[in-house]
N, C-alpha and C positions, 0 to 999 in steps of 0.2 A: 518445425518445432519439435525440439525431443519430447516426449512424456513417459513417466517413469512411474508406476503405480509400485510403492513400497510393500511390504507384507513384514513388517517389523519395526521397532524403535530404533534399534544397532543402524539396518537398512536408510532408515528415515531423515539419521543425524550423518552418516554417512554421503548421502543422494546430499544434502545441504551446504555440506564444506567441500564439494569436490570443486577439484579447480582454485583452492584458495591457496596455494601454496606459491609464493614470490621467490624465487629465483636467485633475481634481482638484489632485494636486501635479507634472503633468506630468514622471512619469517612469515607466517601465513596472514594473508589478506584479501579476503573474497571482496572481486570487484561488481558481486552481487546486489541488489536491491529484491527483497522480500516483500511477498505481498499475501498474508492468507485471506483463506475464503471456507466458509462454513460446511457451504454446499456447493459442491462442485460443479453445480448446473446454472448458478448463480452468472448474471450478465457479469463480467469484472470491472471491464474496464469501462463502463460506462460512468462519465463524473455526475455530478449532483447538478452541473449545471445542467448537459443533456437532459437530465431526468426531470427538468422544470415540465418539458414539451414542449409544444409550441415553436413560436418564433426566437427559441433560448438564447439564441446567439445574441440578438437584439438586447436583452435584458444584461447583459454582463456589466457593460459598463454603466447602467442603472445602478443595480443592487452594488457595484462596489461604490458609487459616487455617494449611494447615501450610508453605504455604511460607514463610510469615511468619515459623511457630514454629523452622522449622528452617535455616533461612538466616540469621534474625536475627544472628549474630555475625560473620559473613563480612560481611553485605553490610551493616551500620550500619557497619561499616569502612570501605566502600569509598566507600558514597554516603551522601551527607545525605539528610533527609528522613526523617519518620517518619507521611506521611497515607497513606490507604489508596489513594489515586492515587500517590502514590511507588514504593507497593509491586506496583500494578497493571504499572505501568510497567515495572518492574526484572523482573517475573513474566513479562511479554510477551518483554523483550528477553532473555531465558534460556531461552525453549522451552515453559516452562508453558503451558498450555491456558488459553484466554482467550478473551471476548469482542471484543478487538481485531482490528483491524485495520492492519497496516501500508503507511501510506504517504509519500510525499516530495514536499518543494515543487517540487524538481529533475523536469523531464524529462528530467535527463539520467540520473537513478540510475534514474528507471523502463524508459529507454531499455535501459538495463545489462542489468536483472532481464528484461525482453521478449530480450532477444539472448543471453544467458550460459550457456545450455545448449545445447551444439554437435550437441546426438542429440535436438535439434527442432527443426533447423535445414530441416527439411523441412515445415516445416507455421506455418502464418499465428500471427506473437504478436500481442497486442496491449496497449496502454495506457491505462488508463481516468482519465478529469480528471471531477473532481468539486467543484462551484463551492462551496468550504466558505462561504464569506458570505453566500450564498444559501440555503444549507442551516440558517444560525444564526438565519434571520429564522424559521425554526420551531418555535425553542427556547421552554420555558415563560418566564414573565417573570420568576422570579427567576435564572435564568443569562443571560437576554439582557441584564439589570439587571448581572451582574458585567463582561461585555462591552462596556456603554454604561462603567458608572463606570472601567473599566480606557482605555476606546480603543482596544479590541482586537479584533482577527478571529478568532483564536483563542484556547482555555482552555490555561492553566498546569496544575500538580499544584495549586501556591497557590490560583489563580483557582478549579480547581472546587472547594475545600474548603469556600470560601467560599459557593458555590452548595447545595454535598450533600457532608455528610461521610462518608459510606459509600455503598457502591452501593446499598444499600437504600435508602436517603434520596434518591439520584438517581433510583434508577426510582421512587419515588412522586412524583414531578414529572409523569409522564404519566398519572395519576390524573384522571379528569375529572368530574364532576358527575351525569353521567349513566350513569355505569358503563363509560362505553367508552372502553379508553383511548386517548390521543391520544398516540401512541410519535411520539419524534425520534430524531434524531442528531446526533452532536455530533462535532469534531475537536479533539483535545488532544495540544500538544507537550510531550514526554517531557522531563523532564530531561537533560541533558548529560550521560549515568551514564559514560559514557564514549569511546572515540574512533569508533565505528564508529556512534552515532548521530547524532555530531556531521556525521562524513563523508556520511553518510548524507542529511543534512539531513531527520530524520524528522520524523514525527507518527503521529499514531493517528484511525481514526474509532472513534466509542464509542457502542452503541444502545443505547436506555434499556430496553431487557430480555434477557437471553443469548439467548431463544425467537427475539425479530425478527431477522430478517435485512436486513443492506443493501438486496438484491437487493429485494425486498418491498417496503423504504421508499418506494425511487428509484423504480420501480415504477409508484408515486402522485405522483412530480414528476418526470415526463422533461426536465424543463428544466433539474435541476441538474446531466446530467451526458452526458459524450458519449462514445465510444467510438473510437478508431483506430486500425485494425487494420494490421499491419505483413504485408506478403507474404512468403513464404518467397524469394522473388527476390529480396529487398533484405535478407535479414537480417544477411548478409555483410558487406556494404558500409557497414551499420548497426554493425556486431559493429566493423572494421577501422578505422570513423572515430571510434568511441567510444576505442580503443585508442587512439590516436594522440593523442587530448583526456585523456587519464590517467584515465577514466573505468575503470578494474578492480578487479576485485578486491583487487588490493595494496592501493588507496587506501580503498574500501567495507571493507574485513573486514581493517584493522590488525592485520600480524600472520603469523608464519610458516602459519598455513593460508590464508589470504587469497592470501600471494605464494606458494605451491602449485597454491592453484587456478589463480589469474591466470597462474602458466608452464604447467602442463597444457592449460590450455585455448589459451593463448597457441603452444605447440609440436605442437598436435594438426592433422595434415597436412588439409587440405581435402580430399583426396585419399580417396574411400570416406566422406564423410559423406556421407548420403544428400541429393539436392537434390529439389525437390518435382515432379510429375510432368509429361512434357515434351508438350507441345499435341502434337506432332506422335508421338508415341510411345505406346502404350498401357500403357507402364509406369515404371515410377520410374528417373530414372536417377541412376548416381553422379556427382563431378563429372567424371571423366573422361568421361561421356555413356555410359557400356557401361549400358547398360539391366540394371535389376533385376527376378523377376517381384512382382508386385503380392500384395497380402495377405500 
């Protein structure tokens, strides 16, 4: 896995579009998927359903059976769609525990999600790119097959129904002949359920068991994916030119908590957030520089 520790914004936006340049139809298109992170030490890829504990795997088809059963009247209101990727989707983007993963074609919304918490402003975020077209040449052949007949890099809710109508029916795609199974990953864009994944410009990656993890996959193909770690010295300056490009929460998260957050964060004095610790100093200092003790 490449990793590339920036030391500038030029650097930052630079490390982000490389490789985006097609050829092909001569105009640029990163076959990238975006994924930031606050704190760089942070577990990433672990989903929300892992993070139940337990027996999680067990509980999957639970929590989506009733959330199915008991959202049905609200949310056939609100969004079309009635395949079990509709409902995955709608599951993900509500908080349910999932096997998902959320990511964006945007470096700039990963940019956002790496910079947007001001009480980690002390410590390295970073942004992970993951080459989804690279990724799909490891798919079984009847979903690479809806891919070819589509002309597409990415699966729809449609596209994978067409592939596996239930998650069971997907993870037996990595059933192999010899008993062992040959797991992939996949990326699927959500439907438009509404305006914050539109803004958003989201997607999903999706492993063909709750048990695998990303982390594991990529693992076995350090080529699909690279790492860019953002320094605590520039998260500022990162944080300040994002604001400036509309990039906040107002516009991410539609909506009086969204323009909440985007003013608290937006109004919170630079002044006493901790800045990460100074070469010359054996302790953290604020930014006024009045040193703090350490631990």
């Amino acid at each position: 896995m490449q990793e590339i520790t920036v030391e500038s914004w030029n650097e930052l936006i630079n490390c982000l579009y490389e490789e985006s340049w097609q050829p092909g139809i001569e105009r640029f298109r990163s076959d990238f998927a975006f994924r930031g992170v606050a704190n760089a030490q942070w577990s990433t890829f672990r989903t929300s359903l892992m993070r139940l504990g337990g027996s999680f795997q067990q509980m999957e088809g639970h929590l989506l059976r009733n959330f199915r059963k008991y959202a049905h009247l609200e949310a056939t209101n609100a969004y079309p769609g009635d395949t079990a990727w509709h409902w995955l989707a709608m599951a993900q983007h509500h908080g349910l525990p999932t096997r998902l993963l959320d990511w964006s074609y945007s470096p700039f919304v990963a940019m956002h999600f790496a910079t947007s918490t001001v009480d980690q402003f002390d410590v390295d975020g970073l942004i992970w790119c993951v080459n989804y077209v690279k990724t799909h040449e490891y798919l079984p052949q009847p979903l690479r097959h809806v891919l070819e007949d589509e002309g597409a890099n990415v699966f729809t809710a449609e596209m994978l129904m067409r592939g596996a109508a239930t998650l069971a029916a997907f993870d037996a795609l990595a059933a192999a002949p010899d008993g062992a199974p040959q797991h992939f990953a996949t990326f699927f864009e959500p439907p438009s359920l509404d305006a914050r994944i539109v803004n958003q410009y989201a997607l999903f990656s999706l492993m063909s068991s709750p048990n695998v993890s990303l982390d594991d996959w990529l693992a076995r193909h350090p080529e699909l994916i690279r790492k860019i770690v953002i320094p605590a010295q520039i998260k500022w300056e990162v944080r300040d030119k994002l604001d400036q490009a509309n990039v906040t929460e107002r516009v991410l998260f539609p909506g009086l908590d969204g323009l909440s957050s985007w003013l608290r964060r937006q109004y919170t004095p630079r002044n006493g957030i901790p800045l990460p610790p100074d070469e010359n100093s054996g302790g953290h200092t604020t930014a006024q520089g009045v040193p703090r003790e350490q631990g």
